[in-house]
C-alpha positions, 0 to 999 in steps of 0.5 A, spaced: 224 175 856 227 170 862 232 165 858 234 161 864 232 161 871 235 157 877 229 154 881 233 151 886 235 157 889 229 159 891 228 152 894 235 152 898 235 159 899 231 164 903 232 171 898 232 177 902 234 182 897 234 182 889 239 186 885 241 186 877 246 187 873 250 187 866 254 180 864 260 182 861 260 176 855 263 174 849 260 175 842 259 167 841 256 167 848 251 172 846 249 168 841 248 162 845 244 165 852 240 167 846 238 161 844 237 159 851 244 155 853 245 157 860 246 153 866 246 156 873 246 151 877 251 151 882 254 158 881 254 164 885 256 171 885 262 173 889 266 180 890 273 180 890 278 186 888 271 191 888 267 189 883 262 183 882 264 176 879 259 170 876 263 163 878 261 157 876 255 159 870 256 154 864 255 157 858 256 152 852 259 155 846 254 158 840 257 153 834 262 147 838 266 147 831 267 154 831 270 157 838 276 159 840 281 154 843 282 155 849 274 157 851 272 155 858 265 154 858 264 155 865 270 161 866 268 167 871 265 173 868 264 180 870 258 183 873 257 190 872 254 194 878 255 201 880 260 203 885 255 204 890 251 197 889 257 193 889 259 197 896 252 195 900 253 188 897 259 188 901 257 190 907 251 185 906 255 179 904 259 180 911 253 178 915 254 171 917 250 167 913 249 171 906 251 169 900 249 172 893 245 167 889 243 167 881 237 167 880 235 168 873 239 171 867 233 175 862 234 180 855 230 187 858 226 191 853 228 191 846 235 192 847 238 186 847 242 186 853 243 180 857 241 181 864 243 177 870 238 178 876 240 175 884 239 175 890 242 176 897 240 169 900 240 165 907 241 157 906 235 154 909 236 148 914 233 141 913 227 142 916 226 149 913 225 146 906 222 140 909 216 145 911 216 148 904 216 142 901 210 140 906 206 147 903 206 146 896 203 139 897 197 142 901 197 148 896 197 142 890 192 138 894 187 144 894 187 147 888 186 140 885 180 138 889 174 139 886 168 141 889 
């Protein structure tokens, strides 16, 4: 069951490869991405010291009045990979152009674990999107033309 989606990384990104992963979270952002609060507009995956982290992913707290002093809502949190994943994601992310992009946070199955998929994107150009933009119009047109 999807949670959140980030729609504008499809948009601004051409996604070559798609990974998932486990969310290392607090308990109260547990709660909170359950219900549906989560922001993954303008975050990204980067690895530093070989292992995966989200930056910049607001999640905001489960009961405002009832959080711990010093939460940051928008703190970096772990992403847990396999040793190999995170190796090829390495190599991948070296290649000029590549970035590591969320593009959708889900509970997979029946066992409640928050999941994060994201993909490996190349940033489109102006142009690139320009195109895009002119396509979905075309495909809108037709599909709302009555015949």
């Amino acid at each position: 069951m999807a949670l959140a989606e980030n729609k504008r990384a499809y948009f601004d990104y051409d996604i070559l490869d798609k990974y998932e992963a486990g969310i290392e979270l607090l308990g109260f952002e547990v709660k909170s991405i359950k219900n549906g609060r989560i922001n993954l507009s303008g975050s990204y995956v980067v690895i530093k010291e070989n292992q995966a982290w989200l930056i910049n992913a607001d999640v905001p707290p489960y009961q405002p009045k009832n959080m711990p002093e010093n939460y940051d809502s928008k703190r970096t949190r772990r992403l847990l990979l396999k040793r190999s994943e995170i190796n090829t994601l390495i190599g991948k992310t070296h290649e000029k152009g590549l970035t590591l992009v969320p593009l959708k946070v889900y509970t997979k199955n029946t066992s409640g674990r928050i999941k994060i998929e994201f993909g490996l994107g190349r940033s489109r150009k102006k142009s690139d999107k320009r195109e895009v933009i002119k396509k979905r119009d075309t495909e809108k047109e037709i599909r709302n033309t009555k015949f």
